[in-house]
C-alpha positions in Angstrom: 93.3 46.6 19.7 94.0 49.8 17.8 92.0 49.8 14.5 93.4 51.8 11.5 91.4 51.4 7.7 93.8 52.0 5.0 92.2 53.0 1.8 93.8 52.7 -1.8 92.3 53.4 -5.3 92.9 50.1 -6.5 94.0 47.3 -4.2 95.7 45.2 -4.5 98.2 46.5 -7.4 100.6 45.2 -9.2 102.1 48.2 -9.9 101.6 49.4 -6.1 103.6 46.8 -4.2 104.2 48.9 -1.1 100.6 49.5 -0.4 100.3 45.7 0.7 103.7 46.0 2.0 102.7 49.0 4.7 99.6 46.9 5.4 101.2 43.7 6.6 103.7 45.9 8.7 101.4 47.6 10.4 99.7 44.3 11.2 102.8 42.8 12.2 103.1 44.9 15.3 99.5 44.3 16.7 97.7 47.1 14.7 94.3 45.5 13.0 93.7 46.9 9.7 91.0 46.9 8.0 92.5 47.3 3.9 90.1 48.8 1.3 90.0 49.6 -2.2 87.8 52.4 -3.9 87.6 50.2 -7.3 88.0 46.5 -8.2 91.2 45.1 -8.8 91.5 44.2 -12.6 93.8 41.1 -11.4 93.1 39.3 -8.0 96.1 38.9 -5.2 97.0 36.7 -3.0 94.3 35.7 -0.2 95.6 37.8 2.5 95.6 41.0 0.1 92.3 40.9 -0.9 90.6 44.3 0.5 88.0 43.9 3.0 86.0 46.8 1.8 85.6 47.0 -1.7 83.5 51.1 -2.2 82.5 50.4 -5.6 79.6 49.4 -6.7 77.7 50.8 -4.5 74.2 49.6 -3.1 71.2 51.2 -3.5 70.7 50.2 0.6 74.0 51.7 1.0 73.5 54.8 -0.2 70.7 55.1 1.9 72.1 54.7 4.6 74.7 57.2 3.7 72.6 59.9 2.9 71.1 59.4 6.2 74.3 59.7 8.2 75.3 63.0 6.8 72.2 64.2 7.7 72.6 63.2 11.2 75.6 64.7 11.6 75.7 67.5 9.2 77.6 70.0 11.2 80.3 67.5 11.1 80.2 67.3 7.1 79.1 71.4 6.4 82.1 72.5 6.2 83.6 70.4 3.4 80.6 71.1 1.8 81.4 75.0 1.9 84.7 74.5 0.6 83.2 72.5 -2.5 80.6 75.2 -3.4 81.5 78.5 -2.2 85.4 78.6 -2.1 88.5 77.8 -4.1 89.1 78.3 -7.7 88.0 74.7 -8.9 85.8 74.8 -12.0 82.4 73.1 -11.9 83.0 69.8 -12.9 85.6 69.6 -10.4 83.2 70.3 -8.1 80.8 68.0 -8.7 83.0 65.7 -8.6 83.6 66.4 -5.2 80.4 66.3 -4.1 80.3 62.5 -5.1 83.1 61.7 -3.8 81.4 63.2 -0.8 78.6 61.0 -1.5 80.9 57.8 -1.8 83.0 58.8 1.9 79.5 58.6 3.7 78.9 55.3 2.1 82.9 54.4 3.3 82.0 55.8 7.0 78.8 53.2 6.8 80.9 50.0 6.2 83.4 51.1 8.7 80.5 52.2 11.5 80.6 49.7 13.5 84.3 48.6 13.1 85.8 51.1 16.1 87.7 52.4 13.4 90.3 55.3 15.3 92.1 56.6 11.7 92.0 56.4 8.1 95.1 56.4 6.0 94.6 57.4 2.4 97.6 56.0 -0.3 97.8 58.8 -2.8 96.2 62.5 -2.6 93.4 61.7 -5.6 90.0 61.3 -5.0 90.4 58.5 -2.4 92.0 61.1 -0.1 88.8 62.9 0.3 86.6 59.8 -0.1 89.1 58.9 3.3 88.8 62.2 4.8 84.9 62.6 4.6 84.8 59.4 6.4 87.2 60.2 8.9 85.1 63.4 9.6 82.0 61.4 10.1 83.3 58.7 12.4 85.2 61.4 14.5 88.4 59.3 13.6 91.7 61.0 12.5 93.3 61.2 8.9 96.4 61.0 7.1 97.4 60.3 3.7 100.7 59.7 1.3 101.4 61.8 -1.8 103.6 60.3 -4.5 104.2 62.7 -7.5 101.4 63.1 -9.7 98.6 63.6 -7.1 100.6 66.0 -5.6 102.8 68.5 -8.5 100.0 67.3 -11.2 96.6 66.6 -10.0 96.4 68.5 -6.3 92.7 69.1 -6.4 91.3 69.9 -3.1 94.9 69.1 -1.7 95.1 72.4 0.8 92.1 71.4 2.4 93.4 68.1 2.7 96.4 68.8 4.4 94.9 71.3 6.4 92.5 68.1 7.9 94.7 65.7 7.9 96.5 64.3 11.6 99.8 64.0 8.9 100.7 63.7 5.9 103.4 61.2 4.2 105.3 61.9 1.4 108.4 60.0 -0.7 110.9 62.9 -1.0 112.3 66.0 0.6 111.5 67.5 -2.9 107.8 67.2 -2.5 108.3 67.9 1.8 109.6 71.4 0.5 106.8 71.7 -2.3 103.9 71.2 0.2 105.7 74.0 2.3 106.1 76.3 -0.2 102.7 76.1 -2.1 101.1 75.8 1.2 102.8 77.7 3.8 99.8 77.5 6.2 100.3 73.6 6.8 102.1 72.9 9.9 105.4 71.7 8.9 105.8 69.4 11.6 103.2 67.2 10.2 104.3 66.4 6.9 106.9 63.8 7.0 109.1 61.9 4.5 108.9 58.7 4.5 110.9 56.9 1.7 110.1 53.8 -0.1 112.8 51.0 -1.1 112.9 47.4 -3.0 114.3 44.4 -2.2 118.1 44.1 -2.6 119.4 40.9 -4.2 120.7 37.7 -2.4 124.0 38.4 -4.7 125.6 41.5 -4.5 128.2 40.9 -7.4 128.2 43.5 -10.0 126.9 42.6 -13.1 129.7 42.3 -16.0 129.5 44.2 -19.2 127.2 42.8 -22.3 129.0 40.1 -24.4 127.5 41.7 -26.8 129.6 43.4 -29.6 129.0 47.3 -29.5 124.9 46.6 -29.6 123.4 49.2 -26.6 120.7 47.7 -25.0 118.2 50.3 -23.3 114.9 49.2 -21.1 112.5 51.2 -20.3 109.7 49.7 -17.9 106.3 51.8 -17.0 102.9 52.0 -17.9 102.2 53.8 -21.3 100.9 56.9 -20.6 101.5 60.4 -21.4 102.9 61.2 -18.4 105.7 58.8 -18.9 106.7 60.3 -22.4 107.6 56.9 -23.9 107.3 59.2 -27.1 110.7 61.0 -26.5 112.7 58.1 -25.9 110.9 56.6 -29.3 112.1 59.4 -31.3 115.8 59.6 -29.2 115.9 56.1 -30.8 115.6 57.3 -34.0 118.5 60.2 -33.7 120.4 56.9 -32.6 119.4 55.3 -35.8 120.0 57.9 -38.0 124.0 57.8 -36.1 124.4 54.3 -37.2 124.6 53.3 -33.8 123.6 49.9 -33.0 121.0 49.3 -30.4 118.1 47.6 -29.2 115.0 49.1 -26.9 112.9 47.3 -24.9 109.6 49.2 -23.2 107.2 47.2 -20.8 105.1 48.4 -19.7 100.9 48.8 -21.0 98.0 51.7 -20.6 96.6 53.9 -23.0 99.2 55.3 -25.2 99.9 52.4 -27.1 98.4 52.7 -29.9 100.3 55.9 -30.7 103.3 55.0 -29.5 103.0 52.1 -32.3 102.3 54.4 -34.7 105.2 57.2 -33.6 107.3 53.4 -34.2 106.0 52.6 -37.4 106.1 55.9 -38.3 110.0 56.9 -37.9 111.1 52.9 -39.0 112.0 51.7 -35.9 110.1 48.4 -35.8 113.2 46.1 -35.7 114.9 47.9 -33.2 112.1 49.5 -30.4 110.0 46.9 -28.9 106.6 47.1 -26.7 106.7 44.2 -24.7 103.2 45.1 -22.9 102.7 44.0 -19.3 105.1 41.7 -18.1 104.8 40.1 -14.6 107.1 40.9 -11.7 108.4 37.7 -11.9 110.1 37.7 -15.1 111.2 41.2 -14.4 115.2 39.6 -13.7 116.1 38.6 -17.2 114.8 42.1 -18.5 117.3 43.9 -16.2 119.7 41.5 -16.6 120.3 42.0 -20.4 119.9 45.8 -20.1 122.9 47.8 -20.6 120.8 51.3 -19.5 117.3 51.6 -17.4 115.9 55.1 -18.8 113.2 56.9 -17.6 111.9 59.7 -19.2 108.6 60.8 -17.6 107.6 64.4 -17.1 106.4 64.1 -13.5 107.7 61.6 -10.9 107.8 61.1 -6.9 110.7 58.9 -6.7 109.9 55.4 -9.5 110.8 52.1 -8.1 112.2 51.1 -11.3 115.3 53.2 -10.9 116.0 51.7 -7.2 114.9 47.8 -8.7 117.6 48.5 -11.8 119.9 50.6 -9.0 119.9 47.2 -6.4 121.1 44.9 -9.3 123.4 47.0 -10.3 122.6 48.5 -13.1 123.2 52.1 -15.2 120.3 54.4 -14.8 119.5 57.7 -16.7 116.8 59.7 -15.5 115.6 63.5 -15.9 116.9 65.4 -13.0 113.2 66.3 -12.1 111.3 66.2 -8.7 113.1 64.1 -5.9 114.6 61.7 -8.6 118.1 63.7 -7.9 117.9 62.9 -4.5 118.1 58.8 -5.5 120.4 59.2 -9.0 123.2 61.4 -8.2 124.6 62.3 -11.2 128.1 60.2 -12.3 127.6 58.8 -8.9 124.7 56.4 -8.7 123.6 56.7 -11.6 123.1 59.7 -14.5 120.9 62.5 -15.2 119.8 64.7 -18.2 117.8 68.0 -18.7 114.1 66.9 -18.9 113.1 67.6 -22.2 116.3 68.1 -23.8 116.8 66.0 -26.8 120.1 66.8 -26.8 121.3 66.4 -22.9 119.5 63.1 -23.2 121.6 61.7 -26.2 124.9 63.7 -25.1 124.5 61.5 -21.8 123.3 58.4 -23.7 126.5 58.2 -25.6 128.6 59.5 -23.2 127.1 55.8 -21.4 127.9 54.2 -24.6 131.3 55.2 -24.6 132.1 53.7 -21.3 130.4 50.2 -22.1 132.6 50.6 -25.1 135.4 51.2 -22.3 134.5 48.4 -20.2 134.0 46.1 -23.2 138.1 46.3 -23.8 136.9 47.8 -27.4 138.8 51.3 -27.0 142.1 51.6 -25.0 141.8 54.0 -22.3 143.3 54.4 -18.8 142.2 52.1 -15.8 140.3 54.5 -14.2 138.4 55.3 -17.3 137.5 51.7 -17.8 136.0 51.3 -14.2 134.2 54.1 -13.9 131.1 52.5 -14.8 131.6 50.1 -12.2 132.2 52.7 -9.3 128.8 54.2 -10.4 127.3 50.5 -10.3 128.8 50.6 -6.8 127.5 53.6 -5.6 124.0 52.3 -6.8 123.9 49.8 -4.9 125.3 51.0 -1.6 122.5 54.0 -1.9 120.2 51.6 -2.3 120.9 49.3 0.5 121.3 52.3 3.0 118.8 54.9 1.6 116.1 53.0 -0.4 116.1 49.2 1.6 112.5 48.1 1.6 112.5 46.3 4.4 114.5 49.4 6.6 112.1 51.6 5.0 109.0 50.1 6.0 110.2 49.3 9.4 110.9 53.4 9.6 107.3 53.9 8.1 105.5 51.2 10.8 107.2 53.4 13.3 106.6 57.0 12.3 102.8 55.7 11.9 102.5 54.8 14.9 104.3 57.7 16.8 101.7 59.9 15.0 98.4 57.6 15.5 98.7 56.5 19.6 99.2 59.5 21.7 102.2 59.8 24.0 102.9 61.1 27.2 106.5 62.6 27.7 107.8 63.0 30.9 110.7 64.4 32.4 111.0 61.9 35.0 113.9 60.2 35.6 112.1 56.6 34.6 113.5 55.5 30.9 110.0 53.6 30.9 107.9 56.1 31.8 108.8 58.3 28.7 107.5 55.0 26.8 104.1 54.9 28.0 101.9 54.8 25.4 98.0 55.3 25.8 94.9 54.8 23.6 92.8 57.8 22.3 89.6 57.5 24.3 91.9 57.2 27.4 92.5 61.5 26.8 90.4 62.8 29.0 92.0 61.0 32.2 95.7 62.2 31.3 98.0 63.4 34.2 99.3 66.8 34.4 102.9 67.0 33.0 105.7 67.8 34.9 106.1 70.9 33.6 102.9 72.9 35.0 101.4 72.2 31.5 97.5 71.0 31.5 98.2 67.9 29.1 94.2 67.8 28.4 94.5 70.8 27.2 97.2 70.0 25.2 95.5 67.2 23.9 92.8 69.0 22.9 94.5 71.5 21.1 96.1 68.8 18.4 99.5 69.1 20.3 99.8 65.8 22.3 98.5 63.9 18.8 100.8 65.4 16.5 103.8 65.5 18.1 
């Protein structure tokens, strides 16, 4: 049975759905995976997503043990130990940084030594990536990884000497696909792949029908306080809306680090009766929220592509989003949804009440043609149908089970006639027995040059 370990950060989380989901669909056709988690989860899962290796704490045995098996196989481990000291522009925290996390990806190949383990998948380029590929290095297994947003445009430490080790490398949009390229134009671009995430679409597919409620815009934000997520802008947005007399209400779940200011920048600008911090709120009760929401903002500064738009997008609902990263490639502006300048005060309330106006529209409150008055509801529309055919959880993670496996079991391609011998699939350690191709071409060779194993 083909063994792949599949490391996370922090699993499971709640705020991570799909790295449970690619689990369970890789283990749905045959592959066993071992799941593990660099930290604790600060909530437990269900049973059956409880990791099987949990990295930290680590043992004082353990860390024996690891320090012996990078000195056993030290050539195997020099190099990345070059590239932390000697090279790159990192400063010297980063560094030794790096060096732990060294430290912590010997102690990851030593719970996985005697598990036959064949390759490592990393979720998300942070530290876990190089925790993942240290091991990988170690065991002689292969590596791969996934890059959202922020560990790639924000925080890509060490990232070309990830991609350059890795068997592939998943990513969420064509925006960050072309980034990579760009910024790293010595990665072979066949082996960095998009592979697209996607939510559950609703049992009903009926569009939802305007607010019964008199000219009041309701506006819901929904993810984790942080900088990055600039809750701060849409706080003071609210209050150019105040100052317009505008009636409105904001809703923000969401909780991390940032609220304490953001309950200040409230307080502050006399917004307490009309912005609301709703803290975390379970997945479960996430319906009613969109439900009463007229408009889903987002207005982070950095994003791969957020789940929030495509759960407010599959239920029909407005979205307005900074036309940032691969976001444009998911809201297409007076399409599926609607996008502003990032940063712009001004795009974003110009767009805000341009929204407002057709609520108003829809409402029956301001007489206006026919086509006026359902434009909203050919952008709800569009949302949906976008969703269903380019954002479909369970499409997307079939498409991800697949490409993952393409990549991880060789293949042998033949040019005989045979449909089923083009299908034949064999196992790594079977390499050295391959036939010659067709073709006059040694296939060992090509095996041993990368070519056979990444396509």
């Amino acid at each position: 049975m083909l063994t792949v370990a599949y490391l996370a950060i922090q699993f499971p989380s709640e705020i991570e759905p799909y790295v449970g989901e690619e689990i369970k669909e890789l283990r749905k056709r045959g592959v066993r995976v071992i799941a593990g988690s660099v930290r604790k989860a600060r909530a437990g899962g269900e049973e059956t997503r409880v990791p099987e290796i949990l990295l930290q704490p680590v043992g004082l045995v353990l860390l024996i043990k690891a320090a012996w098996l990078a000195v056993r196989r030290w050539k195997r481990l020099s190099g990345l130990i070059l590239r932390i000291v000697c090279r790159g522009r990192e400063g010297p925290w980063a560094r030794i940084k790096a060096l732990l996390h060294t430290y912590l990806g010997a102690c990851y190949a030593v719970l996985l030594a005697d598990q036959e383990v064949a390759h490592i998948h990393a979720h998300h380029g942070y530290f876990g990536s190089w925790i993942a590929m240290t091991a990988a290095r170690l065991l002689g297994a292969g590596f791969s990884m996934t890059l959202h947003g922020s560990d790639l445009l924000l925080h890509g430490a060490y990232l070309n000497t990830k991609l350059e080790g890795c068997r592939f490398c998943l990513t969420v949009s064509e925006y960050n696909r072309r980034f990579i390229l760009e910024r790293y134009p010595e990665i072979d671009p066949n082996k960095i792949l998009v592979s697209r995430l996607g939510v559950d679409m609703p049992r009903a597919t009926v569009l939802p029908r305007p607010s019964c409620r008199e000219q009041e815009l309701s506006l819901l934000a929904v993810g984790r306080l942080h900088a990055v997520k600039d809750h701060a802008f849409l706080i003071r947005a609210c209050a150019q809306l105040q100052a317009r007399g505008l009636p409105f209400e904001c809703s923000i779940a969401g909780e991390g680090p940032e609220r304490g200011k953001l309950e200040s920048l409230i307080g502050k600008l006399g917004l307490e009766r009309r912005v609301t911090l709703l803290g975390h709120v379970p997945r479960d009760c996430m319906d009613s929220l969109y439900e009463r929401a007229d408009v889903v903002v987002l207005t982070s500064r950095s994003e791969g592509i957020p789940l929030v738009l495509m759960e407010a997008m599959a239920r029909g609902k407005v979205v307005l989003a900074p036309a940032i990263t691969g976001i444009p490639e998911l809201v297409i502006n007076g399409k599926t949804g609607f996008l502003y300048q990032r940063g712009s005060m001004g795009d974003f309330l110009a767009r805000l009440l341009f929204i407002h106006s057709l609520l108003q529209t829809s409402r029956g409150r301001e007489s206006q043609s026919p086509a006026t008055a359902r434009q909203l509801d050919w952008v709800r529309h569009g949302a949906q149908v976008q969703q269903w055919h380019n954002y479909n959880r369970k499409k997307n993670l079939q498409a991800f089970a697949e490409l993952f496996m393409e990549r991880i079991v060789p293949q042998i391609e033949s040019t005989h006639e045979d449909s089923i011998l083009q299908q034949i699939q064999l196992p790594v350690q079977w390499h050295r027995n391959l036939p010659v191709r067709t073709d006059g071409v040694d296939a060992i060779a090509g095996a041993r040059s990368g070519a056979v194993f990444d396509g």
